[in-house]
C-alpha positions in Angstrom: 0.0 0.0 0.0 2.8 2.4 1.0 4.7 1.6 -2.0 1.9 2.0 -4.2 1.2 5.3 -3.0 4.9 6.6 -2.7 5.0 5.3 -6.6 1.8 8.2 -7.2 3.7 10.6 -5.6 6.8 10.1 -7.4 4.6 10.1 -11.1 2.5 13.4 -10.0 6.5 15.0 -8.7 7.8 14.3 -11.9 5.2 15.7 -14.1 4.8 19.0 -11.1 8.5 20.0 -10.8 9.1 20.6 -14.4 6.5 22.7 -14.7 8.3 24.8 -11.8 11.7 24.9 -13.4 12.9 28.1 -15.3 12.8 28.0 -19.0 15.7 29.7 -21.0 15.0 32.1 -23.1 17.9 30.3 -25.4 16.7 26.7 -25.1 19.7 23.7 -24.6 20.5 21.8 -28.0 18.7 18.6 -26.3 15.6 20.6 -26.4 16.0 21.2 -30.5 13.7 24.4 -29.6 11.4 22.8 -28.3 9.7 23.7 -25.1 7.5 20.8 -24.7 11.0 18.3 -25.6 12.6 20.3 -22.6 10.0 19.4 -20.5 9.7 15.9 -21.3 13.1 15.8 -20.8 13.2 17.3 -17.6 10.1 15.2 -16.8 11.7 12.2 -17.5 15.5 13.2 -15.5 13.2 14.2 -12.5 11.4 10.5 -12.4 14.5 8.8 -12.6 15.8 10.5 -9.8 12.8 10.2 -7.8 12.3 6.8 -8.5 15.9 6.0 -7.5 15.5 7.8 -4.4 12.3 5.8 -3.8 13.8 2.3 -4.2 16.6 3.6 -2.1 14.4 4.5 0.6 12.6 1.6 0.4 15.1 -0.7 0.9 17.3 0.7 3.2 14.1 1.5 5.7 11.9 -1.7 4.7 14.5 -4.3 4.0 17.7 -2.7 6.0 20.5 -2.8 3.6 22.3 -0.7 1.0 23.3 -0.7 -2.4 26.8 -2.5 -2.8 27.8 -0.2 -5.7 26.4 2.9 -7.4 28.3 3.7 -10.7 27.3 5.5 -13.8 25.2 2.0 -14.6 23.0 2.5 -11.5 23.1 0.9 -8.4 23.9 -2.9 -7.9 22.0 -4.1 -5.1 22.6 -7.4 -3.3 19.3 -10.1 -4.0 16.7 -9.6 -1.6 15.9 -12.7 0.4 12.2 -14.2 0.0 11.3 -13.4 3.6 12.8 -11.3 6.1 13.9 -12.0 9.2 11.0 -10.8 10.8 9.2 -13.7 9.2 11.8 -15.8 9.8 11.7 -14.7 13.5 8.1 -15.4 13.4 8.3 -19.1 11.7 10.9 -19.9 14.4 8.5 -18.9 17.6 5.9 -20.7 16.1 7.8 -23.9 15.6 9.0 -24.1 19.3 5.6 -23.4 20.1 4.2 -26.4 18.2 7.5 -28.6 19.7 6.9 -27.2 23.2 2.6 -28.2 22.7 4.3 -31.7 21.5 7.0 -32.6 24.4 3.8 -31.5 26.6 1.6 -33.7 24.8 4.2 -36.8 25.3 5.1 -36.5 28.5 1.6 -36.4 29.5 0.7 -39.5 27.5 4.1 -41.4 28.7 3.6 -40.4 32.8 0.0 -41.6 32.1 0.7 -45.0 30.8 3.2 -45.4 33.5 0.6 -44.5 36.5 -1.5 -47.0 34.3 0.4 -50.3 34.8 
């Protein structure tokens, strides 16, 4: 849900923050004179970098770890796990729960078929 709405914020920012950028009254080659090319382009620089900043965010808050290496490629980030430990935290409670209900379970069935003979 979070992500889903930190992903509308990030599209609406990119399309706003262009719109709120000076334009030169000499336009940039990349632009080839066109206003509306400079704005897609700056549209498109803008979501990059906030999408970036969103996955960063995300996964150093959500997930706890870094990038490994951020180079001119992007960043390289080490494969995320299938569950975290949280989850794995929570699988393990639950298992010594159901071995602690078990051990219970046979000790009251073996001290009962010892009072029994």
């Amino acid at each position: 849900m979070v992500v889903r709405l930190a992903s509308g914020v990030v599209a609406a920012l990119s399309l706003i923050l262009p719109l709120l950028m000076h334009v030169p009254e000499s336009l940039p080659s990349t632009a080839m004179g066109s206003a509306l090319l400079l704005y897609l382009e700056r549209v498109l620089a803008v979501f990059a970098i906030l999408l970036f900043l969103l996955v960063f965010l995300y996964r150093s808050l959500v997930h706890g770890e870094l990038p490994k290496t951020v180079s001119g490629r992007g960043a390289e980030w080490s494969d995320l796990a299938g569950t975290t430990a949280r989850e794995l935290q929570t699988q393990i409670d639950e298992l010594r729960t159901a071995v602690k209900r078990i051990r219970e379970d046979l000790g009251d069935a073996t001290l009962g078929s010892f009072h029994g003979q």
